[in-house]
RODO-436222 format. One record per residue (C-alpha): residue in one letter; z, y, x negated; residue number from 1. Coordinates in Angstrom, 2 decimals. Example, Ala and Ser with C-alpha at 12.3 -4.5 7.8 and 13.67 -1.06 7.14 Angstrom:
! residues 2
["A" [7.80 -4.50 -12.30] 1]
["S" [7.14 -1.06 -13.67] 2]
***
This chain:
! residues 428
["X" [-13.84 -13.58 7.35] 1]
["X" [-11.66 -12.53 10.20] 2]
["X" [-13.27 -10.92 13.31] 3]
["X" [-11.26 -7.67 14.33] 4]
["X" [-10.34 -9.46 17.58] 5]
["X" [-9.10 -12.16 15.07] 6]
["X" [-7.08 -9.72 12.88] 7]
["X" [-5.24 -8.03 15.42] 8]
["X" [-4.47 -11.16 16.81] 9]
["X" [-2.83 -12.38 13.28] 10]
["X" [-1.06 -9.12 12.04] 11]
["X" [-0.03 -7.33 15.17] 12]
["X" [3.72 -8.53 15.25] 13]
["X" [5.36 -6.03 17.85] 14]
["X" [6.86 -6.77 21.28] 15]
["X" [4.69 -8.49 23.54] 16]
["X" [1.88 -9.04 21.21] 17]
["X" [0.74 -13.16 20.54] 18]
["X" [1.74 -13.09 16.90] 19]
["X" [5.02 -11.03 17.62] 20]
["X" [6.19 -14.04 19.65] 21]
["X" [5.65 -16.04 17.19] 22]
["X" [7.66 -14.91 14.62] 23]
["X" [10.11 -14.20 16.79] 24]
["X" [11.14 -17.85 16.71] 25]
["X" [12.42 -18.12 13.31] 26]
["X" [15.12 -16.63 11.45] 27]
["X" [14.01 -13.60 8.89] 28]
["X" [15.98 -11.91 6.11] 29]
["X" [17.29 -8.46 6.38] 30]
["X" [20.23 -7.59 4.23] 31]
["X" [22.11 -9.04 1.59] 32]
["X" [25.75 -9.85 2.38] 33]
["X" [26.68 -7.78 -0.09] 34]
["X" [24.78 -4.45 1.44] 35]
["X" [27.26 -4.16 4.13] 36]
["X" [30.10 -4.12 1.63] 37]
["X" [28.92 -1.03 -0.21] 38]
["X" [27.69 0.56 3.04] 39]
["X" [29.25 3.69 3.21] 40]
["X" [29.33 3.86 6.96] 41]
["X" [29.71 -0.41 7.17] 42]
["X" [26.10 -0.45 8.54] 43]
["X" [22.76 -0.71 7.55] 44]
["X" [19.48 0.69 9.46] 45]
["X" [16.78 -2.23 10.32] 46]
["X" [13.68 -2.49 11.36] 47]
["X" [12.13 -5.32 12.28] 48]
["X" [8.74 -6.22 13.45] 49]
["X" [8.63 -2.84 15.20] 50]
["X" [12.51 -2.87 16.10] 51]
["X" [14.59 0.02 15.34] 52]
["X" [18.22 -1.77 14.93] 53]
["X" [21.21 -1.33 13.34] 54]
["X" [23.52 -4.01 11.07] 55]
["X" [27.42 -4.24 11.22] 56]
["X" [30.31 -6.49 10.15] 57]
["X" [33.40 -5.64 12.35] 58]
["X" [36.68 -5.19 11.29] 59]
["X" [37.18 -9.49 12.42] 60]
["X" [34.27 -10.20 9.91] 61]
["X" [31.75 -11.08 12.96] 62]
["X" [28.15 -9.95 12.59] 63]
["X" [26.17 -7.69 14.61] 64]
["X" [22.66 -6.69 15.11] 65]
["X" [21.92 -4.58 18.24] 66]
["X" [19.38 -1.35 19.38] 67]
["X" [20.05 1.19 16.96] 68]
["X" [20.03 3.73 19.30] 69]
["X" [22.65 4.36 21.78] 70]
["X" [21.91 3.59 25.59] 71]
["X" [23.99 6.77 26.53] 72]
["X" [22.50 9.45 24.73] 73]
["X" [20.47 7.92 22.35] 74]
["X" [22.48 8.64 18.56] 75]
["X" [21.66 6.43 15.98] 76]
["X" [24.87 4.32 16.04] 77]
["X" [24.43 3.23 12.29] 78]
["X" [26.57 6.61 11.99] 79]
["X" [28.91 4.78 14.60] 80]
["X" [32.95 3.55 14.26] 81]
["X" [33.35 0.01 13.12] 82]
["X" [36.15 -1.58 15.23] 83]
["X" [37.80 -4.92 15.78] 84]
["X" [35.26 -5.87 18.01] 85]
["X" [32.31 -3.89 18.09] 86]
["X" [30.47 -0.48 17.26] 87]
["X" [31.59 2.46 19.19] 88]
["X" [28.80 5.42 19.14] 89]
["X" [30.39 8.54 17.68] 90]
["X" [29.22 11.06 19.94] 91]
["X" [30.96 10.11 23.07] 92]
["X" [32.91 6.65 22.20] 93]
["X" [30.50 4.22 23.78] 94]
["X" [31.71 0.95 22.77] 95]
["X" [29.23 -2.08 21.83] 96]
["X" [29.69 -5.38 20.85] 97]
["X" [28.07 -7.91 18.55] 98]
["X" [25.62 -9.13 21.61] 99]
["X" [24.74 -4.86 22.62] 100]
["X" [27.05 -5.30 25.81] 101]
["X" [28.47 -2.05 26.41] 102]
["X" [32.78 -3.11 26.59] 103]
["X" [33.91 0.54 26.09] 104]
["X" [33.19 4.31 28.02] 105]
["X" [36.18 6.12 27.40] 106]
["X" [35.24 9.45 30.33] 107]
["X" [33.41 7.13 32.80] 108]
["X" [36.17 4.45 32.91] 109]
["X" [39.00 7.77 32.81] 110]
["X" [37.60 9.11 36.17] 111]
["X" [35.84 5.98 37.99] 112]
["X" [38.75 3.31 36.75] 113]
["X" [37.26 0.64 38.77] 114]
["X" [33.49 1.46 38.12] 115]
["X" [31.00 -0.70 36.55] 116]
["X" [28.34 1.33 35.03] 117]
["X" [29.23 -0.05 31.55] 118]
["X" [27.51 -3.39 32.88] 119]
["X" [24.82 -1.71 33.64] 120]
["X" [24.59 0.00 29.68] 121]
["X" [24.12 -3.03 27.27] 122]
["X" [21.28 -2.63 24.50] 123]
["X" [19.33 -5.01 22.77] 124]
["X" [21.34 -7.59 20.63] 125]
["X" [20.36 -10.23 18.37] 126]
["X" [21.84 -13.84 16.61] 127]
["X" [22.89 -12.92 13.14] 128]
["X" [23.55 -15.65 10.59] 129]
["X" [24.60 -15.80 6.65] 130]
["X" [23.72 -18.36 3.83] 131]
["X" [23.41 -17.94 0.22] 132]
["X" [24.38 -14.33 0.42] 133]
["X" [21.54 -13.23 2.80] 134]
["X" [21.70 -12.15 6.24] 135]
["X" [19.26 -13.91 8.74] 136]
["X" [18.28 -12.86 12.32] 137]
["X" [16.80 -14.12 14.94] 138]
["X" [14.67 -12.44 17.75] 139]
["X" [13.24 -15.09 20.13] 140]
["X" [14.22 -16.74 22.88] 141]
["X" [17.01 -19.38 23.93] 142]
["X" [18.26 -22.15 23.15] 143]
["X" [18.02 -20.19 19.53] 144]
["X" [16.68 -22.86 16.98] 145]
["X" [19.38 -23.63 13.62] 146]
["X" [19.26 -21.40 10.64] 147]
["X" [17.28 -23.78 8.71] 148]
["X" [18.99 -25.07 5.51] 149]
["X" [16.29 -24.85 2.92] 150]
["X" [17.41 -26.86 -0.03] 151]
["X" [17.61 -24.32 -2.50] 152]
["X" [19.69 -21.91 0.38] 153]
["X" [21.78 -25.15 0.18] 154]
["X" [22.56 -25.91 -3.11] 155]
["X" [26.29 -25.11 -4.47] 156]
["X" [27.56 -24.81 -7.89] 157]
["X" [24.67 -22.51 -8.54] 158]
["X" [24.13 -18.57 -9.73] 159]
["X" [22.33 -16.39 -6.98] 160]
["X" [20.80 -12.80 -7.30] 161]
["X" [18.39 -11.04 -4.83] 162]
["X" [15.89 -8.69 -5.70] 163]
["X" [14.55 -6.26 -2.40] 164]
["X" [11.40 -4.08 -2.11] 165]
["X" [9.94 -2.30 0.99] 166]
["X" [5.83 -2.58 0.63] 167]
["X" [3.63 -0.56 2.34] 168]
["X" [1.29 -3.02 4.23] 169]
["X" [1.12 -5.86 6.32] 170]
["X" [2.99 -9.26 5.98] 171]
["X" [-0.02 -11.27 6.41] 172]
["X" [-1.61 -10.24 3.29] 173]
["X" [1.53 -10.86 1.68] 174]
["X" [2.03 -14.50 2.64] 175]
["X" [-1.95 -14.89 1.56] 176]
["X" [-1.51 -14.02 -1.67] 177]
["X" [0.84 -17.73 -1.94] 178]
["X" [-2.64 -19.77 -0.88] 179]
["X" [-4.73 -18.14 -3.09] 180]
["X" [-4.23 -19.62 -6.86] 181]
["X" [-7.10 -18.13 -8.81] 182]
["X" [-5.63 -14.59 -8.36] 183]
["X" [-2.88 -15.48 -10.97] 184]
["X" [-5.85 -15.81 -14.21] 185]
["X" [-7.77 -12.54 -13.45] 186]
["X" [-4.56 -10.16 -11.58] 187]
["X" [-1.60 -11.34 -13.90] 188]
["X" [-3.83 -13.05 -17.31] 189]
["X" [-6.64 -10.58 -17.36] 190]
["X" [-5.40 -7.12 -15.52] 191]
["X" [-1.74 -8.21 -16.86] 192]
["X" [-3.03 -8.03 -20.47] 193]
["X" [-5.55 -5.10 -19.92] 194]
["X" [-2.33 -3.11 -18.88] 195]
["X" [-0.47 -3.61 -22.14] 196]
["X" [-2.90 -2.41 -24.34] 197]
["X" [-3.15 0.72 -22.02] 198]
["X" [-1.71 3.93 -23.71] 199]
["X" [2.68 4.05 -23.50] 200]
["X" [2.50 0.44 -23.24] 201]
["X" [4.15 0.17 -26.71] 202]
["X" [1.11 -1.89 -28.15] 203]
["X" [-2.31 -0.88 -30.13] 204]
["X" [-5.49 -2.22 -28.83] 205]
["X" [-7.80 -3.49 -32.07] 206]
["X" [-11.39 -1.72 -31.75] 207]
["X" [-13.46 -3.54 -29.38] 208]
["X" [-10.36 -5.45 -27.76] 209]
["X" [-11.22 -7.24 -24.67] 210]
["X" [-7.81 -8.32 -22.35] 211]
["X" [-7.15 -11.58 -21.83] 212]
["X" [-8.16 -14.21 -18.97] 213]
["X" [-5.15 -16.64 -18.03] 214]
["X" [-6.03 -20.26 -17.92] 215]
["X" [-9.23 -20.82 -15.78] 216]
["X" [-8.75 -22.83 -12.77] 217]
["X" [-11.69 -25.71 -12.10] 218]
["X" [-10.31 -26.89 -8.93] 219]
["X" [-8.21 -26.38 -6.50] 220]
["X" [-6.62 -28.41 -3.21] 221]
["X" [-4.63 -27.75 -0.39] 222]
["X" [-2.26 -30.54 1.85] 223]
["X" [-0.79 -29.28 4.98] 224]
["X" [2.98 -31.16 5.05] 225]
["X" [5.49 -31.19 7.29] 226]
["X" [6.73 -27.90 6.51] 227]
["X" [3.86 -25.81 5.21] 228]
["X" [1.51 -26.22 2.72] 229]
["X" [1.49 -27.70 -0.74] 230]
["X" [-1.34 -25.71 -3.55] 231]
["X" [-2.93 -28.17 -5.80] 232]
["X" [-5.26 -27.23 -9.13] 233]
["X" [-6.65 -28.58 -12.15] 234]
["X" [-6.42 -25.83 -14.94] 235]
["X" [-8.85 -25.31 -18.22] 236]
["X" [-7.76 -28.33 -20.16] 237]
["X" [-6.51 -30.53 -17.14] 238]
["X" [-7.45 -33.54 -15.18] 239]
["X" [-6.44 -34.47 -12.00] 240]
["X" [-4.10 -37.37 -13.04] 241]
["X" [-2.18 -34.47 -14.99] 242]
["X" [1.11 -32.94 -13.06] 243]
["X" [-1.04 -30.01 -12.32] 244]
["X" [-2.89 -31.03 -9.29] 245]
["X" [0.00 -32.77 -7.50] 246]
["X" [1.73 -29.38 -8.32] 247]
["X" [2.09 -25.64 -6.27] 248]
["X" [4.02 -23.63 -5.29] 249]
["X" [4.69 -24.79 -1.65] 250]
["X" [4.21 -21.98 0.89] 251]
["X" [6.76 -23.32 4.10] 252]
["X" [5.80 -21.76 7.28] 253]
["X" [5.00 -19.18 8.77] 254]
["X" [6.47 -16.60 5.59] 255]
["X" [7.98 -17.95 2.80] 256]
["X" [7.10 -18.98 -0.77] 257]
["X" [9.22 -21.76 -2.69] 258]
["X" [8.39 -21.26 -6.60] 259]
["X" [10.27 -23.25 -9.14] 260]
["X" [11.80 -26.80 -9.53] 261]
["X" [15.16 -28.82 -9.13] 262]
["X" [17.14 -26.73 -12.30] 263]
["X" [15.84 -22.94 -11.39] 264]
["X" [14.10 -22.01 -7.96] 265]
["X" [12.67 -18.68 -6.78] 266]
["X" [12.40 -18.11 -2.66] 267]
["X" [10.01 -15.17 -1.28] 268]
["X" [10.71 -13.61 1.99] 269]
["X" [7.78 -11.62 3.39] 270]
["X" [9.54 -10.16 6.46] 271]
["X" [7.76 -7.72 8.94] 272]
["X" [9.10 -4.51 9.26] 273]
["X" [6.13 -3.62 11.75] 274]
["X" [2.79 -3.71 11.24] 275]
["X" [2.28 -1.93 8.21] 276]
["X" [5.30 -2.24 6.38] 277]
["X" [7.07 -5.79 5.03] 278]
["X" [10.26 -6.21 3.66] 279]
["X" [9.75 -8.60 0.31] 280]
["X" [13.12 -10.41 -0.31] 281]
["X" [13.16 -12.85 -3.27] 282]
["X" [16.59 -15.28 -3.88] 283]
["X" [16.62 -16.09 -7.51] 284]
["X" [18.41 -19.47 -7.65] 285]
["X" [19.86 -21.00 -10.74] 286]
["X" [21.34 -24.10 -11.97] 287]
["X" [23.68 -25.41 -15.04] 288]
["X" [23.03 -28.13 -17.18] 289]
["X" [24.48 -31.26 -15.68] 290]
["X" [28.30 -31.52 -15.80] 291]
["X" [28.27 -28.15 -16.14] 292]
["X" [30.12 -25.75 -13.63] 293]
["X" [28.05 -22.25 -12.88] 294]
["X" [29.99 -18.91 -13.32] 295]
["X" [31.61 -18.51 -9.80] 296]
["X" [30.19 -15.51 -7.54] 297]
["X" [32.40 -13.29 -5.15] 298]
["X" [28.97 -11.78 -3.53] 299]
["X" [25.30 -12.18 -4.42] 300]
["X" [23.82 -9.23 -6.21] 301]
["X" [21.15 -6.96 -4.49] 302]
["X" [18.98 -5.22 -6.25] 303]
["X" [15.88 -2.57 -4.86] 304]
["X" [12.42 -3.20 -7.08] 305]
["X" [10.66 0.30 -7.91] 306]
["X" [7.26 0.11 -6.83] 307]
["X" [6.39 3.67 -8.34] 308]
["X" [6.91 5.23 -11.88] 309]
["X" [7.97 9.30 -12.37] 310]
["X" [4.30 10.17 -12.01] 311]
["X" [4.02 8.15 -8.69] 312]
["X" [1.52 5.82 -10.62] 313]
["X" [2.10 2.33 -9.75] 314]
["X" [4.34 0.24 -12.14] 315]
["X" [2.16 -2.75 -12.76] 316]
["X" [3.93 -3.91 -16.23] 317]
["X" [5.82 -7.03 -14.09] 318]
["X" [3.79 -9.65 -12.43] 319]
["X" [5.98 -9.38 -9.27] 320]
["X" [4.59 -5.75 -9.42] 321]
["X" [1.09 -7.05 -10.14] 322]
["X" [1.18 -8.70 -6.92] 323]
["X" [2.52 -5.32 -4.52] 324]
["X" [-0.11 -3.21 -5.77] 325]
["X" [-2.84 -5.68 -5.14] 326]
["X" [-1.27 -6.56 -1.62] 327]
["X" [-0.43 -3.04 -0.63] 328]
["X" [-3.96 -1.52 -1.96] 329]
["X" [-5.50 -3.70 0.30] 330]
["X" [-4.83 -1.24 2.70] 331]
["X" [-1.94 -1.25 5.78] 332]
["X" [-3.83 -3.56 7.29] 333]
["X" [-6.67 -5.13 5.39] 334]
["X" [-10.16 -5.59 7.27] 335]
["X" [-10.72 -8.53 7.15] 336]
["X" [-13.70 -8.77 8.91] 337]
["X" [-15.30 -6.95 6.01] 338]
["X" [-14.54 -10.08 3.59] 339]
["X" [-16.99 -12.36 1.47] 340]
["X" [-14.84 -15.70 1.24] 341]
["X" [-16.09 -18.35 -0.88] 342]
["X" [-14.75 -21.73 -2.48] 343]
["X" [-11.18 -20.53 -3.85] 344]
["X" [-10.81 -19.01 -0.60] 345]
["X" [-10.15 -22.40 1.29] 346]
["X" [-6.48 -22.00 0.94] 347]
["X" [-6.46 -18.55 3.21] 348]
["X" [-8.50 -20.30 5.46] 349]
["X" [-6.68 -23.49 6.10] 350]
["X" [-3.30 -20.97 6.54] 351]
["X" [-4.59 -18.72 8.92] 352]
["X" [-6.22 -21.60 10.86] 353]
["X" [-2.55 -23.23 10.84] 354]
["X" [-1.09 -19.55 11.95] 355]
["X" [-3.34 -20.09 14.89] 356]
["X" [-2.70 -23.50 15.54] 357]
["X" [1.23 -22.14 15.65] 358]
["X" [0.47 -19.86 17.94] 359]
["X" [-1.13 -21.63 20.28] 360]
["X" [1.84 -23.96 20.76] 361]
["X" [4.19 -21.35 21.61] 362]
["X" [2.08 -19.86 24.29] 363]
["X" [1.88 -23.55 25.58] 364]
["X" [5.68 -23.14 26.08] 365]
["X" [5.86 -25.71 22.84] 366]
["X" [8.50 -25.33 19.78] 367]
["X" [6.16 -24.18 16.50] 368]
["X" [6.38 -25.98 13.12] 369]
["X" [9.85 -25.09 11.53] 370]
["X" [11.94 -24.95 14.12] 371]
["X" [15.08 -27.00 13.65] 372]
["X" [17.32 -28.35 16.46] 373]
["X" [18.85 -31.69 14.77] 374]
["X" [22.49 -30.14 12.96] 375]
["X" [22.15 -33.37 10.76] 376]
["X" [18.51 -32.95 9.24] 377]
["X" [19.51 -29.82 9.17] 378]
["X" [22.78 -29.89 6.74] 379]
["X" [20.06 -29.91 3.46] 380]
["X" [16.30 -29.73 4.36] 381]
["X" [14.47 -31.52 1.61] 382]
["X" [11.69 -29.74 -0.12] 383]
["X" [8.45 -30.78 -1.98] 384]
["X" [9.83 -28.80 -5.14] 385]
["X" [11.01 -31.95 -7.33] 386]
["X" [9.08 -34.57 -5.68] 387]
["X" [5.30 -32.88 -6.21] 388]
["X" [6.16 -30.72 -8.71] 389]
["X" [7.76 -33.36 -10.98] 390]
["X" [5.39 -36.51 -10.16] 391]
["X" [8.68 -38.25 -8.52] 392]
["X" [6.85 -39.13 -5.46] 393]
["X" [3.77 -39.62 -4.01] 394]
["X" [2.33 -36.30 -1.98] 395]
["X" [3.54 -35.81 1.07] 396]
["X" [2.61 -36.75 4.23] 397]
["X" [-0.40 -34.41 5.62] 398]
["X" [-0.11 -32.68 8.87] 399]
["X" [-2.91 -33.43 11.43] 400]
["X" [-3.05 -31.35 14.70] 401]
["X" [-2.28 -33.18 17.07] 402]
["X" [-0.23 -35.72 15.80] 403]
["X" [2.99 -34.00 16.49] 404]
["X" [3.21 -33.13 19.63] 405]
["X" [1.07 -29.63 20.11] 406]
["X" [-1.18 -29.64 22.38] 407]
["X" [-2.03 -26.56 23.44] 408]
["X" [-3.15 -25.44 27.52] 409]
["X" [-6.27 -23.32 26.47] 410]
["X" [-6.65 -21.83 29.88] 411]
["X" [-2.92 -20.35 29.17] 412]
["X" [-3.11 -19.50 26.11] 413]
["X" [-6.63 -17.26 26.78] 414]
["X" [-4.82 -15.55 29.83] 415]
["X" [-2.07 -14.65 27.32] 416]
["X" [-4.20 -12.93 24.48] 417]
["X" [-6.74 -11.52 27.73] 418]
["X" [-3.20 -10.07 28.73] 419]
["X" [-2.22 -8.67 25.58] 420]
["X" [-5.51 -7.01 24.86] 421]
["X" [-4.96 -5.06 28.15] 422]
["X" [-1.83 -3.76 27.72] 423]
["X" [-3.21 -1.74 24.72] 424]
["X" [-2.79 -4.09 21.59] 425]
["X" [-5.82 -1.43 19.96] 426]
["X" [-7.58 -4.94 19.54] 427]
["X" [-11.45 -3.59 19.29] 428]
***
């Protein structure tokens, strides 16, 4: 278990909180490319861990991401003009561009011509990047870190579609869910099959029928790698020379899951919109058979996943769906301190004591796992997929604290949560 202090420390992701800077240095998912091109106003409303901002394309194609609210007299400017070069409130014709500097105010600059209030005016604004049909931002500080080039984000000649939900609960349980393997034989074998044989499920129990429990895991492993962490198991049936246990779904760092292999790959976004609210994006990625060219795409479909049914009952007939019920009835914040963990636990534990480890490199003024700064190693960032999942290559290397550089300055870093906790975090 977690002590409150602990959980606070993990899941609190706003402005000036520990865990807030942290994900602030890497690029999250917001919209799909192709949301701003059925936008009926050319915008799109965002928050992000605890940021109310707004999304535009100008009429040049560049991207913006900036305050949503208007520095004059605070209207939500995702009702704003698009122009050539910015976002120009409609209330009084305050003028933004892509970086929230205020370039345009039409009465001010009328009767003080040489004024410069506008400097004075900007809003928050934010890096905005595309690949693969998503739209990334970025939050932290400079030198901003590169978009990093996942392999699957890389890949051309492929088919791409995006499925979107908003959940209502915290990111961290979320991203938990992907280091904790024995859920899958009990939430999606056991519940899965209880829930078709419920009534409206289109199937007829036999007398006496008991659902059905998904292949029983006997062991399980975890191997911190240079990006993340790697799940390993041995299955009912299995051994550990089988594919199996030098197999999982890699989780890379701090909030995404990789599912799939080299032909069709599946890549989980757990985004926070604030503390009690994630954004789950999921890339579908798909190959054609060798020699083979895929249908070409103009845009990459979006889609929004229905959590609730007419009745406001969860829909729990999907395994994706399995998963947001059991995340989001956790609570909007699960207590963790109230938690029993035992042996197929180990994987939550070795992530959140890697979260920490993160952490504490940042507030040492250090550059956390993931970030990217090298444009070459950056053009295709290989991935564990093929190589563990397949049995092409031996496991990859293991990560060992220390080895790479973070160090941590304790004194610092306990001045910085001692801070925080001050400043009203609502840590207990």
């Amino acid at each position: 278990m977690l002590s409150k202090r602990d959980n606070e420390l993990l899941t609190r992701v706003g402005p000036g909180t520990p865990m807030g800077q942290l994900m602030r240095r890497y690029w999250h998912p917001i919209a799909g490319s192709a949301e701003l091109e059925t936008s009926p106003f050319r915008t799109k409303e965002v928050r992000l861990m605890g940021e109310d901002l707004v999304l535009y394309r100008d009429r040049s194609g560049r991207l913006g991401l900036i305050d949503r609210w208007c520095s004059h007299r605070r209207v939500n400017l995702a009702y704003g003009v698009v122009e050539e070069d910015g976002l120009r409130c409609q209330y009084h014709g305050w003028k933004f561009d892509q970086a929230g500097t205020c370039i345009e105010q039409p009465f001010e600059e009328t009767v003080h011509p040489d004024g410069r209030f506008k400097e004075k005016c900007g809003v928050a604004g934010y890096q905005v990047q595309e690949l693969a049909g998503l739209i990334f931002a970025y939050m932290g500080p400079q030198p901003v870190p590169l978009l990093p080039r996942w392999e699957p984000l890389a890949w051309d000649n492929v088919v791409r579609d995006i499925a979107v939900t908003e959940l209502p609960c915290n990111w961290l349980q979320c991203q938990e869910n992907s280091v904790d393997p024995t859920h899958s034989e009990w939430l999606h074998g056991y519940f899965g099959s209880y829930v078709r044989t419920l009534p409206g499920r289109g199937t007829e129990p036999a007398p006496n029928q008991l659902p059905r429990i998904g292949r029983r895991h006997q062991k399980i492993g975890f191997d911190v790698f240079d990006y993340g962490i790697i799940k390993r198991r041995v299955q009912e049936g299995g051994t550990e020379e089988d594919e199996d246990w030098a197999h999982g779904h890699p989780i890379l760092f701090p909030h995404i899951l990789l599912v799939g292999d080299q032909f069709q790959a599946t890549m989980q976004f757990r985004v926070p919109i604030d503390d009690t609210h994630t954004l789950h994006v999921s890339q579908y990625i798909f190959r054609p058979a060798p020699g083979t060219e895929a249908p070409a795409q103009t845009s990459v479909p979006v889609r929004w996943v229905t959590l609730f049914d007419e009745s406001g009952s969860w829909v729990v007939d999907y395994t994706f769906n399995q998963d947001y019920m059991a995340w989001s009835q956790q609570g909007p914040i699960a207590e963790r301190h109230r938690e029993k963990l035992g042996e197929g636990d180990k994987g939550i534990i070795l992530y959140r004591r890697l979260l920490r480890q993160q952490l504490d490199a940042v507030l040492a003024g250090r550059d956390p796992m993931n970030t990217f700064r090298d444009p070459e190693k950056n053009r295709m960032i290989a991935l564990p997929l093929e190589k563990v999942k397949r049995g092409i290559s031996g496991r990859p290397q293991a990560y060992v604290p220390g080895e790479s550089g973070y160090s941590v300055d304790a004194p610092q870093i306990e001045a910085t949560y001692a801070t925080w906790d001050k400043v009203g975090s609502g840590t207990p």
